[in-house]
C-alpha positions, 0 to 999 in steps of 0.5 A, spaced: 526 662 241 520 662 245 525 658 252 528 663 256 535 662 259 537 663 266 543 667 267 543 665 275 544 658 273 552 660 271 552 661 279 555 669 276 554 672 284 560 671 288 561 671 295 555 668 298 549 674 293 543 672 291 542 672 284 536 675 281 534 673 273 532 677 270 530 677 262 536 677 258 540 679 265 540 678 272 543 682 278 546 680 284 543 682 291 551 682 295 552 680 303 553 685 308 560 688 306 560 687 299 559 691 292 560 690 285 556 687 279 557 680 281 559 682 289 566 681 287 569 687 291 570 688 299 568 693 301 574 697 305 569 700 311 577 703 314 577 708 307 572 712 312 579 712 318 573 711 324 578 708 329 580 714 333 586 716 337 593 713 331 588 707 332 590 702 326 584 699 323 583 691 321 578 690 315 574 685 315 568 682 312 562 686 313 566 690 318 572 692 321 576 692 327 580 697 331 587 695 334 588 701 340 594 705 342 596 704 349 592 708 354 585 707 350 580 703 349 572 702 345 570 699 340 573 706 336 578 707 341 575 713 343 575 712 351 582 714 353 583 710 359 584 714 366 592 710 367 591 715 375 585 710 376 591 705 379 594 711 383 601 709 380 605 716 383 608 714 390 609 719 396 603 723 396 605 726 388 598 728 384 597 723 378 595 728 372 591 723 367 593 724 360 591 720 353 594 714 353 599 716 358 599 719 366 605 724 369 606 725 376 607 731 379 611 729 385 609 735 390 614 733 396 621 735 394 626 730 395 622 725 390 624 724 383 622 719 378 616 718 373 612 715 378 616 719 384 618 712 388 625 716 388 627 718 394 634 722 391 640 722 396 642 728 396 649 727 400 650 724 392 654 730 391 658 728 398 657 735 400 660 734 407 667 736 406 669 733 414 663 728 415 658 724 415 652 724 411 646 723 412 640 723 407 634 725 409 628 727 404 629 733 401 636 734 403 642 731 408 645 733 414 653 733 417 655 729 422 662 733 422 669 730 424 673 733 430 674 740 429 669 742 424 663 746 424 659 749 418 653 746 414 657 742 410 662 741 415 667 745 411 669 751 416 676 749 421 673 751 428 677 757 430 682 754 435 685 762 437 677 763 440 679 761 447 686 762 447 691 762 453 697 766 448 699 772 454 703 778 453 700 782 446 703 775 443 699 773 436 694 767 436 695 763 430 689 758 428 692 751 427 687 744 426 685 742 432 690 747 436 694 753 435 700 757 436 703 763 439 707 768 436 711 771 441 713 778 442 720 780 443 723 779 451 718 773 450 717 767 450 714 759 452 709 755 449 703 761 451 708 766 450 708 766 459 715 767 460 719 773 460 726 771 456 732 770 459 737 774 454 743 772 460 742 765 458 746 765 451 751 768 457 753 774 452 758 777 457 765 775 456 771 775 461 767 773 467 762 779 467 756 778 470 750 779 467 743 782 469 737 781 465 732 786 463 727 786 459 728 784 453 735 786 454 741 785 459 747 789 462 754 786 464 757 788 470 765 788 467 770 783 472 776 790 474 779 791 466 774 790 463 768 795 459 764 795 454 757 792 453 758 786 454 767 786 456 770 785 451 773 792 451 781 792 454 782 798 459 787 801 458 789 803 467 795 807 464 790 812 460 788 816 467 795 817 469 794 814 476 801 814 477 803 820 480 809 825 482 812 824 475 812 815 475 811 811 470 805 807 468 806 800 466 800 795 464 800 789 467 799 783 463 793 782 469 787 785 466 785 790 471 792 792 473 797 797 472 805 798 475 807 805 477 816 805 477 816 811 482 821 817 482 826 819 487 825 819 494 817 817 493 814 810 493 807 807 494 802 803 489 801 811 486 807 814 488 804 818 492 808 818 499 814 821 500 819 819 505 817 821 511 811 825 509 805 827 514 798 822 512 792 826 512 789 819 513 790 818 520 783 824 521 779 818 518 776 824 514 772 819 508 766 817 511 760 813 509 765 807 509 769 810 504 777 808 503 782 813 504 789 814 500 794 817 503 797 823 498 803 828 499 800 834 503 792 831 500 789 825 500 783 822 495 777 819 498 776 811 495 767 812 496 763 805 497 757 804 493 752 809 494 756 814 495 760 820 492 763 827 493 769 829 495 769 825 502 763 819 500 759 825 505 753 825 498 748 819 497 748 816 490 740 815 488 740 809 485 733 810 482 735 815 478 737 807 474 730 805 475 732 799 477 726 797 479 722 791 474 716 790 472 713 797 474 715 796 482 716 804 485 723 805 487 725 808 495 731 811 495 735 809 501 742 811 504 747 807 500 742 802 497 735 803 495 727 799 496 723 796 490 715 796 492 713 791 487 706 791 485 701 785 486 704 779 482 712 780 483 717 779 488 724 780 489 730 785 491 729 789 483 721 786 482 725 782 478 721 775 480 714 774 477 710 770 482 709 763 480 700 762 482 701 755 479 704 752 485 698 751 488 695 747 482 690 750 481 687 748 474 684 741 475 683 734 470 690 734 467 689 743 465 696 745 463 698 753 468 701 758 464 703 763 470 700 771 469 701 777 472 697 776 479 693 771 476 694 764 472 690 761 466 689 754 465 689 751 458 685 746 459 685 738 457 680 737 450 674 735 455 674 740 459 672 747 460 672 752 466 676 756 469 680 751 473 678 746 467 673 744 472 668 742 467 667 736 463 664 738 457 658 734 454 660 731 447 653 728 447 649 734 445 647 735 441 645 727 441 650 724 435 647 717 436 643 717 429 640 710 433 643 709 440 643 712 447 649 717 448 654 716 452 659 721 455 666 720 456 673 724 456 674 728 450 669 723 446 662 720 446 660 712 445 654 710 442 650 703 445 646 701 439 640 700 439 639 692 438 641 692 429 645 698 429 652 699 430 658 703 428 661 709 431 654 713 430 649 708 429 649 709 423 648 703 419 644 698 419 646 691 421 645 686 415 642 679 419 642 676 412 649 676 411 650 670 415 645 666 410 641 663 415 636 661 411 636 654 408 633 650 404 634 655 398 630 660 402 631 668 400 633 673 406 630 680 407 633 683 411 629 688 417 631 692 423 634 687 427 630 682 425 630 677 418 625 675 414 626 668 410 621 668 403 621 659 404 621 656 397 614 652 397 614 646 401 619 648 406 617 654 413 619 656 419 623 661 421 629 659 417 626 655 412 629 649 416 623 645 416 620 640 412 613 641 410 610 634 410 606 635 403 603 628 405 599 630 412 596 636 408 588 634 408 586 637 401 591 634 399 591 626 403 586 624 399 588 625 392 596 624 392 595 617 391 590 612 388 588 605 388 590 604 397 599 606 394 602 610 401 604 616 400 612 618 402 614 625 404 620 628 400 625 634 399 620 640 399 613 639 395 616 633 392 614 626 394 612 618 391 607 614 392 608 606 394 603 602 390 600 596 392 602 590 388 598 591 382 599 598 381 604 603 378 605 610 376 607 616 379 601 615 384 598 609 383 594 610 378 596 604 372 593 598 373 599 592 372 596 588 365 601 582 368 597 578 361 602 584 358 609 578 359 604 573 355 604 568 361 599 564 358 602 558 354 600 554 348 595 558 346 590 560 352 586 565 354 590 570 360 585 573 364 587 579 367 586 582 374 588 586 380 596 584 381 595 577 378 592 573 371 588 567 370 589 563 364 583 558 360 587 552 357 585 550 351 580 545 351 577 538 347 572 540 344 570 534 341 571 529 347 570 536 352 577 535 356 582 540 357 589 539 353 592 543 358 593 545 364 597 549 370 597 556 372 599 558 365 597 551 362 604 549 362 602 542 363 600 537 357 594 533 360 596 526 361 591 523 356 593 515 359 588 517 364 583 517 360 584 512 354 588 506 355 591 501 350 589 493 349 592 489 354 599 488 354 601 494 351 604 500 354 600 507 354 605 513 352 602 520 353 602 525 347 600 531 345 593 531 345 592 523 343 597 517 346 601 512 343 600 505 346 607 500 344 
């Protein structure tokens, strides 16, 4: 027992240890990330959790690896990246660096977005009740339609603002135009004309009728009364016939018949048998007619006058005849109106047209007034005569174009790829496809752009780059002296010389390949072609065969010969003499 065994000699530490023998025992010193009696165990260096930030960490021999979140960086993903470093927040926002991540702050209103690269259209929400919307950052702007105003275009323009309705009458406010709501006695589209009530002709039985204001009076044609005529008059009902005679109506209106008594006779019964008359004295005056009576006589007096001999003047203006204010002069037997300014006729009653003269100009309607006139004008048009052309381009309704005024409107010239009413739409050049060769349109203001596909240019990719001639790349496109020919693009073949092939050139031809060589020679090859070494004698040092690819069999006869009378018959290799 005196030999000492070496427990080291079993190989017991794993994993690469040292083992130390020690008497009846041994140890193991362990690599780097080991542990245990033997080594058997691998240290697990992530028990400690040093990968920071949520980083997952990877165990590994002797070590270990951190995998880092998004945003951070290091060995132990301590470094949070500063994301702000790349300035990712568009239109002036404020980039705010956060671990493992960043956020925008968008500092001018109208942006959104998590990089504010949004502008947000405000007319989205298509604000504009009656007209266009127009974007802008952080808000919008209406264009409005004809006859609205407002922010949002949402207020109908009060036509009744400016209004020509006459008389007291009641404007009413209409889309684009209004009404006028007449009072009574008026009438017209403003409301200018007095109303004519004789003109439904309510005066029955001939009578003539007067207009007046919002009203009208008959005058009766003889047996006629009432309003307007209708009521019959009874002649008989004032006993116009006298000395006791009976009074019968007659079937004419306005007439009666007296049936006189004895010894009188007359229309009324009034004159006796050879009765003195009291009218020879001429005693009515004033024009007045007589009617002769027994033993008196009745005055008959004209208009205008009255009494018991028509001696009395009527004052007509106690019936204010006189229309319109007029003042009123009594006269013998008739009256004179004084008209104020703006009238005319016997009674006022004519309302002096200032419209003949035309003066309200561009087509402006004339609503005759009292004394004066007002023009309602023509859309286009203001002033007092509608002398004034209003100017519909302020304020400059051509977003991208020069303003042209016209009558009630305005046109847009555009500006060179704009168009429509305003201006306001960009032309898309690129709708017309101009660029070819599969190139991709961009398109610009009045302009267009084409992105080429590689190996086309020009403006609209119309034109073929020779791949061929570009000097960088002469050189190398075809080897072995092949000719390069341009194709579609950046596409192109190589014409090889004889001897060559491949996509540029680049293979040799082995013609030995197709075994031209016959009976067993040796093909030579070479640059586009083949030499072939016939097979030879070696003991009489003559060639079997020969040719280009020793297809002919040597004619042996020429250098062996048969004995005299015998005929030489050329073999392979040898000879046959007969």
């Amino acid at each position: 027992c005196e030999i000492e065994v070496d427990e080291c000699l079993s190989d017991p530490c794993h994993n690469g240890a040292t083992c130390v023998d020690h008497l009846d025992a041994f140890s193991c010193i362990c690599q780097d990330g080991f542990e245990g009696t033997t080594c058997e165990a691998n240290i697990n260096e992530c028990q400690s959790s040093p990968c920071l930030h949520n980083a997952s960490c990877a165990d590994l021999i002797g070590g270990y690896e951190c995998v880092c979140l998004p945003g951070f960086t290091g060995e132990l993903c301590e470094t949070d990246v500063d994301e702000c470093a790349s300035f990712p927040c568009k239109n002036g926002a404020t980039c705010i660096d956060q671990p493992g991540n960043y956020f925008c702050l968008c500092c001018v209103k109208g942006f959104a977005g998590p990089r504010c690269e949004i502008n947000i259209n405000e007319c989205s929400s298509n604000p504009c009740l009656h007209g266009y919307c127009y974007d802008i950052v952080d808000g919008f702007y209406c264009l409005c339609n004809p006859g609205y105003a407002g922010l949002k275009c949402d207020q109908d323009i009060d036509d009744c603002i400016v209004n020509a309705c006459e008389h007291n009458s009641t404007c009413v406010d209409l889309h684009l135009r209004y009404q006028c709501d007449c009072l009574p006695g008026w009438e017209g589209r403003f409301c200018e004309k007095e109303s004519n009530e004789c003109n439904s002709e309510p005066c029955r039985n001939n009578g003539t009728c007067m207009d007046l204001f919002n009203s009208y009076r008959c005058t009766c044609t003889a047996g006629w009364t009432g309003p307007d005529c209708s009521e019959d008059i009874n002649e008989c009902e004032s006993e116009p016939c006298l000395n006791g005679a009976t009074c019968f109506e007659s079937v004419k209106p306005g007439q009666f018949v007296c049936i006189c008594p004895p010894f009188y006779t007359g229309d009324y019964c009034h004159q006796r048998f050879m009765e003195i008359n009291e009218c020879l004295s001429r005693p009515c005056k004033n024009n007045g007619t007589c009617l002769d009576l027994i033993n008196r006589f009745i005055c008959n007096c004209a208009p205008g006058y009255y009494g018991s001999l028509c001696e009395m003047d009527v004052n007509e203006c106690e019936t204010l005849p006189c229309l319109h204010g007029g003042s009123c002069i009594n006269r013998l037997g008739g009256y004179r109106c004084l008209c104020l300014p703006g009238f005319t006729g016997d009674r006022c009653e004519v309302n002096i047209d200032e419209c003949m003269s035309s003066p309200c100009l561009n087509n402006g309607s004339c609503i005759d007034g009292i004394s004066s006139y007002k023009c309602h004008c023509k859309r286009g048009f203001i002033g007092t005569n509608c002398e004034i052309n209003v100017n519909e381009c302020l304020p400059n309704p051509c977003l991208h174009g020069r303003c042209i005024d016209l009558i009630d409107g305005y046109q847009c010239s555009c500006e060179p790829g704009w168009t429509s009413s305003r201006c306001e739409i960009n032309i898309n050049e690129c709708e017309s496809a101009p660029c070819i060769n599969g190139g991709s349109c961009q398109d610009a203001i009045n302009a267009f752009v084409c992105v080429c596909l590689s190996g086309y240019t020009g403006r609209f990719c119309e034109v073929d780059v020779d791949v061929c001639r570009e000097s960088t790349l002469n050189s190398v496109l075809c080897y072995n002296g092949g000719v390069c020919v341009d194709g579609p693009g950046r596409t192109f073949h190589c014409r090889c010389l004889a001897g060559f092939s491949g996509q540029f050139c680049e293979i040799e031809v082995n013609e030995c390949n197709s075994s031209p060589c016959l009976h067993g020679s040796t093909c030579a090859d070479h640059i586009n072609g083949y030499t072939c070494k016939c097979q030879q004698d070696v003991l009489f040092l003559k060639t079997l065969f020969q040719g280009r690819s020793c297809e002919l069999n040597y004619n042996d006869c020429l250098i062996q010969s048969c004995s005299t009378g015998f005929l030489c018959v050329d073999g392979i290799n040898n000879i046959t003499c007969l």
